[in-house]
C-alpha positions as CSV (number, residue, x, y, z in Angstrom):
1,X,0.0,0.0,0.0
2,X,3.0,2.5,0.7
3,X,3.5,5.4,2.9
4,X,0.2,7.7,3.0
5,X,1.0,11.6,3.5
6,X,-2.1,13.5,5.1
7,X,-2.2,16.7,6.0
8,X,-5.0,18.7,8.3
9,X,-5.5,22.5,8.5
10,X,-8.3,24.4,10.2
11,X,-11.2,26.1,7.4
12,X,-14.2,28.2,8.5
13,X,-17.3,26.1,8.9
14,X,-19.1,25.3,5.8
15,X,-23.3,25.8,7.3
16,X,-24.0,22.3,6.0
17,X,-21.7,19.2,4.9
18,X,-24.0,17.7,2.9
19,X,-24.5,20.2,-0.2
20,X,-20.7,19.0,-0.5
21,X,-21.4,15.7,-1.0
22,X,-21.0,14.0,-4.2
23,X,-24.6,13.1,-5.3
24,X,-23.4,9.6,-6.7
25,X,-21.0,8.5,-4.1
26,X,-21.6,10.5,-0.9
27,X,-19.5,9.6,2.1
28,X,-21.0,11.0,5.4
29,X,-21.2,10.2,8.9
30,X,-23.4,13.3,10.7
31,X,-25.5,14.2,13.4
32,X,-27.4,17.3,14.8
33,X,-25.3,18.8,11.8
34,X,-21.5,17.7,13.0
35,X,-19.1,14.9,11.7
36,X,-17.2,14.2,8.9
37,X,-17.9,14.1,5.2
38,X,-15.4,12.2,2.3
39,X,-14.7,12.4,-1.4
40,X,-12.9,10.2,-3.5
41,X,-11.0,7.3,-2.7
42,X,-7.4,7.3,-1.7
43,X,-7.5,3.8,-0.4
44,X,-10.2,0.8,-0.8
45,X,-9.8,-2.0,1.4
46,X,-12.7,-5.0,1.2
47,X,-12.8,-7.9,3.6
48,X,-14.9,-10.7,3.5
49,X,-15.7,-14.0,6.2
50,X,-16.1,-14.2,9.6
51,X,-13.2,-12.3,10.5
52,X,-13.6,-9.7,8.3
53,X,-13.9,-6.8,11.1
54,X,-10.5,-8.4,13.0
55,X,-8.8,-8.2,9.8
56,X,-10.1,-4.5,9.3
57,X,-8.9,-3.6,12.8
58,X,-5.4,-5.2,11.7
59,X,-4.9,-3.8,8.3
60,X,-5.6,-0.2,9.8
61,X,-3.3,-0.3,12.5
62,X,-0.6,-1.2,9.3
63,X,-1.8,1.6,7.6
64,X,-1.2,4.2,10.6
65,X,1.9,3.0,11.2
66,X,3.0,3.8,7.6
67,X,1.8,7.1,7.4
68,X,3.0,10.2,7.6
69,X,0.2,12.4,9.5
70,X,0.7,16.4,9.6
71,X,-2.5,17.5,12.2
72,X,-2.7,20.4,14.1
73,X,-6.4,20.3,14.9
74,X,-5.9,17.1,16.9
75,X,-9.5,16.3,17.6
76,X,-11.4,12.8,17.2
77,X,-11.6,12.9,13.4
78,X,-9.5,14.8,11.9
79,X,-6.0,13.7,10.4
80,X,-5.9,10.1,8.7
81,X,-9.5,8.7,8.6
82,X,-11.4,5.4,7.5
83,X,-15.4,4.8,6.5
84,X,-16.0,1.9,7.0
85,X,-19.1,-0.2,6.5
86,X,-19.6,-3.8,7.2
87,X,-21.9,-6.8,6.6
88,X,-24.4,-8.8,9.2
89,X,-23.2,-11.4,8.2
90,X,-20.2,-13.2,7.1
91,X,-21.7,-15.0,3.9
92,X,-23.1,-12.1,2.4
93,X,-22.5,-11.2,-1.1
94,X,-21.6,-7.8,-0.6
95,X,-18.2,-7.0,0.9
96,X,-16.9,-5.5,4.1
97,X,-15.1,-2.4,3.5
98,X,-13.1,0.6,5.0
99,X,-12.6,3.6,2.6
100,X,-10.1,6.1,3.1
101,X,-11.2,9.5,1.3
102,X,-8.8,11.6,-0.6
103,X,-10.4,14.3,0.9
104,X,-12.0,14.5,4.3
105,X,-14.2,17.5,5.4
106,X,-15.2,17.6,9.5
107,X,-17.1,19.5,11.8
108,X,-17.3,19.7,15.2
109,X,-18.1,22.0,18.2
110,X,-17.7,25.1,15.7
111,X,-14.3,23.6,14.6
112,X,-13.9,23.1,11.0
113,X,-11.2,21.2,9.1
114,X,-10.2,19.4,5.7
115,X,-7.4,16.9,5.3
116,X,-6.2,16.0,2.4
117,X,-4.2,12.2,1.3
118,X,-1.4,12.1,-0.9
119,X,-1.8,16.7,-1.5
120,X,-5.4,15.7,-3.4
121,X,-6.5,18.8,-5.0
122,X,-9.9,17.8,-5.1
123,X,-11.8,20.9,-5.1
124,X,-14.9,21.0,-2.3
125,X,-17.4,23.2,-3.0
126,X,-21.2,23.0,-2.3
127,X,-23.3,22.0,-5.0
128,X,-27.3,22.6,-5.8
129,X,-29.0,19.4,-5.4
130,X,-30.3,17.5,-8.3
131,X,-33.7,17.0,-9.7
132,X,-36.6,15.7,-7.4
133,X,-37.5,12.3,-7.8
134,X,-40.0,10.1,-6.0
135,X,-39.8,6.0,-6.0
136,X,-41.9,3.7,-4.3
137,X,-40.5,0.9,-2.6
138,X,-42.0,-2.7,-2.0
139,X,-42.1,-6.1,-0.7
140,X,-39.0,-7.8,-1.7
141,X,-38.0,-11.3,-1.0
142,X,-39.6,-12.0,2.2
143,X,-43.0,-10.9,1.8
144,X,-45.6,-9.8,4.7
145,X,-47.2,-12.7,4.6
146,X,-43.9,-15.2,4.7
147,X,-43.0,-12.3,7.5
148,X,-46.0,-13.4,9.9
149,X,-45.6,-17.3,9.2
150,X,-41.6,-16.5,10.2
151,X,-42.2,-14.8,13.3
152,X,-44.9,-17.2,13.7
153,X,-42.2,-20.1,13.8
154,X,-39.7,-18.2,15.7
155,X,-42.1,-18.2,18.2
156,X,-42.8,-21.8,18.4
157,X,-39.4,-22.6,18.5
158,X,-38.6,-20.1,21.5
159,X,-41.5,-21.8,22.9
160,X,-39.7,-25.0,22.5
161,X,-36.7,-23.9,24.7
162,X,-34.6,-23.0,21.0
163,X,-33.6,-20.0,22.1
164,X,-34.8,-16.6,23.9
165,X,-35.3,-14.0,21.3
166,X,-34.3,-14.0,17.8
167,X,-34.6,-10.8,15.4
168,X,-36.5,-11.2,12.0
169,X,-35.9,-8.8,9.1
170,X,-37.6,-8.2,5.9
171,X,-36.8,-6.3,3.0
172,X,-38.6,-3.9,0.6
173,X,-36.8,-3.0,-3.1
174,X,-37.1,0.0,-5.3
175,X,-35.0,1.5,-8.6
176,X,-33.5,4.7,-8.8
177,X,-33.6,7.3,-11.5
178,X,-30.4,7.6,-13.9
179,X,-28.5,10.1,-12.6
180,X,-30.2,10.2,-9.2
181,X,-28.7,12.5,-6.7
182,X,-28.0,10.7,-3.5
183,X,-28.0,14.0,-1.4
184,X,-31.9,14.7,-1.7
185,X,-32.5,11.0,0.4
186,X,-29.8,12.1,3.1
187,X,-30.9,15.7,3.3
188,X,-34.8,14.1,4.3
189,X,-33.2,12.1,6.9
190,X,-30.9,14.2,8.4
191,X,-33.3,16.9,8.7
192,X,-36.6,14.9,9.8
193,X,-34.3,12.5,12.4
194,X,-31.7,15.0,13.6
195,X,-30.7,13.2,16.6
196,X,-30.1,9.9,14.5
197,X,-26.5,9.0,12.7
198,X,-26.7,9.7,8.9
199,X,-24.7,8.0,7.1
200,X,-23.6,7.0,3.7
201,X,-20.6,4.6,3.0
202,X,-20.3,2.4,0.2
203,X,-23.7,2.5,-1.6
204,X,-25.5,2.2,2.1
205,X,-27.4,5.0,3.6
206,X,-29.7,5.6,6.0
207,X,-30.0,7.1,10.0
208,X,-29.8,4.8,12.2
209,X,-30.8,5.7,16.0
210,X,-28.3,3.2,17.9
211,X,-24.8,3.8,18.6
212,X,-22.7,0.5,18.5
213,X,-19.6,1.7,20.2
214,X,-17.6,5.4,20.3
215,X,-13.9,5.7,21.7
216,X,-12.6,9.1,22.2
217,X,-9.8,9.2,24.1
218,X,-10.2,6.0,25.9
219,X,-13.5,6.7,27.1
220,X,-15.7,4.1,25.5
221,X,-20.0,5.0,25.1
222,X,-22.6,3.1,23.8
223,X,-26.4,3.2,22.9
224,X,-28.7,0.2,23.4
225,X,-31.6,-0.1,21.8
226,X,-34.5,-2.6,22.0
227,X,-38.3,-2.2,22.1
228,X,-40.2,0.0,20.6
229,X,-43.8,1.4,20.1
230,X,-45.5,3.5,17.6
231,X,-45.7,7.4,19.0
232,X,-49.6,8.6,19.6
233,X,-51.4,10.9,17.9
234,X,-51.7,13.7,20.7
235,X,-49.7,14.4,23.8
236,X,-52.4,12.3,25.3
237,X,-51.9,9.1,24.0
238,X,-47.8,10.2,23.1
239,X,-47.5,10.1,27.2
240,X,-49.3,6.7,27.1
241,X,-47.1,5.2,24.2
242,X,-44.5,6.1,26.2
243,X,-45.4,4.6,29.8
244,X,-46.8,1.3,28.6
245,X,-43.8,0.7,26.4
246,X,-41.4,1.3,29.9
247,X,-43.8,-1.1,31.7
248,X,-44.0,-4.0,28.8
249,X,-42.6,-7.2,30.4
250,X,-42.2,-7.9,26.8
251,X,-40.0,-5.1,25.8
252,X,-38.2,-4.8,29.1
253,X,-37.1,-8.7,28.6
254,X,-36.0,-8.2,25.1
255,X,-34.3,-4.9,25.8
256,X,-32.3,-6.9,29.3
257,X,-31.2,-9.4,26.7
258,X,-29.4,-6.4,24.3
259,X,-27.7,-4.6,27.0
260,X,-26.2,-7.6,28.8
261,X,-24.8,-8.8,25.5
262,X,-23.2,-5.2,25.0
263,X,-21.8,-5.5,28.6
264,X,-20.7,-8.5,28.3
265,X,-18.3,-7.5,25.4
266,X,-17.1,-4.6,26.5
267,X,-16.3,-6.0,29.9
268,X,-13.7,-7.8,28.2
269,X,-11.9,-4.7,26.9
270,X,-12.8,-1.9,29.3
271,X,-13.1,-1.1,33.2
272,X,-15.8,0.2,34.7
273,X,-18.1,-0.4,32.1
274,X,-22.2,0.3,33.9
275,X,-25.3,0.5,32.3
276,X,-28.1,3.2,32.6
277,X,-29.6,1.6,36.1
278,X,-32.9,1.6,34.2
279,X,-34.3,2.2,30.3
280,X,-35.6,5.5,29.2
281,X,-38.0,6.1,26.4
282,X,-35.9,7.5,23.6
283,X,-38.9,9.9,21.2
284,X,-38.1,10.0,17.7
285,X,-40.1,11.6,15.6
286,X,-42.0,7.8,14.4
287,X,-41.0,6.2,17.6
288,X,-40.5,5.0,21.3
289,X,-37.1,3.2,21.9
290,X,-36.0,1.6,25.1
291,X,-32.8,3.0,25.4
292,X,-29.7,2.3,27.9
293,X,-26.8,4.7,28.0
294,X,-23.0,2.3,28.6
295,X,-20.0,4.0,29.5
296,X,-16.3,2.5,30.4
297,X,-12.7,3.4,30.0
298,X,-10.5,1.5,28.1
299,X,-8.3,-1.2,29.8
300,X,-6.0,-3.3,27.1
301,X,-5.4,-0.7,24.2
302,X,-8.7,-1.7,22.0
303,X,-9.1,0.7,19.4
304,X,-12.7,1.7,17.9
305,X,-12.5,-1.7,15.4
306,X,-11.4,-3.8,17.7
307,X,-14.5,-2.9,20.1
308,X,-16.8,-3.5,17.0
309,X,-15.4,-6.7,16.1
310,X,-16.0,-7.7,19.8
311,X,-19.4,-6.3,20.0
312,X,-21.4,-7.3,16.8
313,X,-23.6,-8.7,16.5
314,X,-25.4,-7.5,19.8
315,X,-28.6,-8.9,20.7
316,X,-30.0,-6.0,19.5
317,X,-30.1,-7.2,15.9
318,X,-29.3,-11.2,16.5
319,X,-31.1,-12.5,19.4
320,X,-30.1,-14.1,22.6
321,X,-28.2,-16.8,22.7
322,X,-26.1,-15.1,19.7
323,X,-25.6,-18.8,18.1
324,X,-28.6,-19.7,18.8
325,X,-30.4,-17.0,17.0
326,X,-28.3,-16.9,13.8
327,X,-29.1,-19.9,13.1
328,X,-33.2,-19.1,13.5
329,X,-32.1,-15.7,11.0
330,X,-31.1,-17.9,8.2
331,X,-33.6,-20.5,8.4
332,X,-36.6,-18.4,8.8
333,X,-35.4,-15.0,6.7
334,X,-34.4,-16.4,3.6
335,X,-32.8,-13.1,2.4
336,X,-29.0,-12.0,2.8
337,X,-29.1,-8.7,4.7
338,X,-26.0,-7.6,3.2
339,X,-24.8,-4.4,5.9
340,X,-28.6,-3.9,7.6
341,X,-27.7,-4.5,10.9
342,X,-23.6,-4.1,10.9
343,X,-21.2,-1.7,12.0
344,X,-21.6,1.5,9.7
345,X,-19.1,4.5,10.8
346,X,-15.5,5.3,11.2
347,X,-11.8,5.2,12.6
348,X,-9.2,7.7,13.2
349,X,-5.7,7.5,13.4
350,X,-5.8,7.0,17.4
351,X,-8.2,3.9,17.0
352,X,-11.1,6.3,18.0
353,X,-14.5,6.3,16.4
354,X,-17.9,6.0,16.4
355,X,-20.0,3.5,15.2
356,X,-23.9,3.4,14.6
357,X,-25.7,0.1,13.9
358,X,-26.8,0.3,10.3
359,X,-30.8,0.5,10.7
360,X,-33.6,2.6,8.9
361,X,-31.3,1.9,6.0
362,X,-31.3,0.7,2.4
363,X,-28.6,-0.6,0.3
364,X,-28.3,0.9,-3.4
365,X,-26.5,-1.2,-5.8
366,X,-24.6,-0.6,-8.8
367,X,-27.3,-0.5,-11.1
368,X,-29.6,1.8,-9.2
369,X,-31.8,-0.7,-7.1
370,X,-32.6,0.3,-3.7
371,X,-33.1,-2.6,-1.2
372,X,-33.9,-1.3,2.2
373,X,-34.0,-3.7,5.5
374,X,-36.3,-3.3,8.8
375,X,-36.3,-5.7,11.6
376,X,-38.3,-6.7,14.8
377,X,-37.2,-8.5,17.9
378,X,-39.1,-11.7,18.6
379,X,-40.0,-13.3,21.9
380,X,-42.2,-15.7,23.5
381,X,-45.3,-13.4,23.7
382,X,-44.6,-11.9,20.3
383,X,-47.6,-11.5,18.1
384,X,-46.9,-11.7,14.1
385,X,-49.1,-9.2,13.2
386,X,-47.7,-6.3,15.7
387,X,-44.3,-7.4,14.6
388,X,-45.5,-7.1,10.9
389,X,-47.0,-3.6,12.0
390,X,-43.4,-2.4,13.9
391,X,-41.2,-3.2,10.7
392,X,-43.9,-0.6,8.7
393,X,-42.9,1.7,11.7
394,X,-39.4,1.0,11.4
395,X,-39.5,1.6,7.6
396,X,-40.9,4.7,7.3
397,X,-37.8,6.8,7.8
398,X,-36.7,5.3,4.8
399,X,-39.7,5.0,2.5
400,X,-40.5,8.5,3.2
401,X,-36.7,9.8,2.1
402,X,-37.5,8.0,-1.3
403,X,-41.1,8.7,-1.5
């Protein structure tokens, strides 16, 4: 790969990164307006397997120790950076990958910068978004009916003693417009979720509410989700959404099973590492969340990678017992998921990061289809038909970007 030069400098703060974007290939990682934005492609790295994130993890920590990094900002982000996107799971056709930019563009806390690989002269410049367009997306492999005879068995089978909770996904698929711009789908979600991660890496794009894992500075964070409700349609029945979804044995079991299984990982890596002592409901602007909040410091040197390749997948998107539930996924889905429900984020120089779970997200592939992914957990009281009815909720982020 060879010695990569990079070089940082301060810039006044551009008012949004994502009229920078390129509208065919956006790289972006934002929320509540801050993060970092790419262009180009210095470096392309694609792994595949089941230990495609180690191997990630490894070839980055090869890369910084080749480089030569010139940063005088010196905050999480800026110098030499990585996208990275990567699949559920390890059979999937689509590959793994962590994209280094040619040039990067960040924002945060007021502080602007750009870096630049190799002296790129790409020229950054903010660009009037493209025509409007409007698809429709729907069913795609796994249909709502083969969705409520899945859950259906899932639930017979945890019934049986198979396993505790297993998440079921479904897919809906769509074509773009030639010459589609990208930016206009992004702009929707970042606007109408601000508190969400948008993101686009690789042809996958979406806001995803859940942060996997963030390191700065040896402080490690995470977001657990699991459970959810659809919000009401007055302040009323919002408050009541709300309270029953906090009190649901259902959702309280399915969210316990998520955060130990983040815990548990982290343990391994950090000290210290404690949980919100009880959920909160998370509002979004289509939803409830049961949330938890985990915090550590790091104990053994772990860098942002390494912590995803210890953490996915949590229960949050497999099931509990992990095994045991992916093994349910592919005999009851039927579809590959490709990168719904990996790691979706990036990785600085230091090994710090952050790292969303790739939900309320759609895949677009080379020849302009649109595949997009939603999910449900599924326990022993689940009902097919509210599980059906929380993957509509789930989609609409998505749907309503395109539509």
């Amino acid at each position: 790969m060879g010695t990569v030069r990079v070089t940082t400098r301060p810039i006044d703060a551009p008012a949004s990164l994502l009229p920078l974007l390129d509208p065919a290939r956006p790289l972006l990682f934002v929320r509540r307006g801050e993060g970092v934005a790419g262009f180009g492609e210095a470096l392309r790295l694609e792994f595949h397997g089941p230990d495609r994130i180690r191997e990630a993890a490894d070839a980055w920590r090869r890369i910084v120790a080749d480089a030569e990094i010139d940063d005088p900002v010196r905050l999480s982000g800026s110098g030499l950076i990585a996208f990275g996107a990567f699949t559920f799971a390890p059979e999937s056709d689509r590959p793994s990958v962590l994209v280094v930019p040619r040039v990067t563009v960040g924002l945060r806390d007021g502080v602007a910068w750009v870096t630049r690989v190799d002296d790129a002269d790409d020229r950054i410049a903010a660009r009037p978004l493209g025509a409007e367009y409007r698809i429709p997306l729907r069913p795609g492999e796994l249909s709502p009916d083969g969705y409520r005879e899945a859950v259906a068995e899932a639930v017979r089978r945890i019934l049986a003693g198979r396993l505790d909770k297993v998440v079921l996904a479904r897919d809906l698929a769509g074509h773009l417009p030639e010459g589609a711009d990208l930016r206009r789908v992004l702009v929707d979600l970042a606007l109408g979720y601000p508190d969400t991660w948008t993101f686009a890496v690789d042809g996958l794009i979406g806001s995803s509410p859940e942060t996997l894992v963030r390191v700065n500075h040896g402080t490690v964070t995470a977001r657990v989700l699991a459970g959810s409700a659809a919000r009401g349609m007055d302040a009323a029945s919002d408050h009541a959404a709300a309270l029953t979804l906090a009190t649901s044995t259902k959702d309280l079991d399915e969210h316990r099973y998520a955060v130990q299984s983040v815990l548990g990982a982290l343990r391994e890596h950090a000290r210290g590492v404690v949980a919100s002592e009880m959920p909160f409901a998370l509002k979004l602007p289509n939803l409830w969340h049961l949330a938890s909040d985990v915090e550590g410091t790091l104990a053994d040197g772990s860098g942002s990678l390494d912590l995803v390749a210890a953490l996915h997948p949590t229960a949050a998107v497999a099931g509990h017992p992990t095994e045991a539930a992916l093994a349910q996924i592919a005999e009851l889905e039927h579809l590959d998921r490709r990168r719904y429900g990996g790691p979706v984020g990036w990785v600085d120089a230091h090994g710090d990061g952050k790292w969303a779970i790739a939900l309320r997200s759609a895949e677009i592939g080379a020849d302009g289809t649109v595949t997009a992914y939603a999910g449900a957990g599924i326990v022993a009281d689940s009902d097919p038909e509210r599980e059906l009815a929380e993957t509509r909720l789930k989609f609409r982020p998505i749907v309503e970007a395109f539509a």
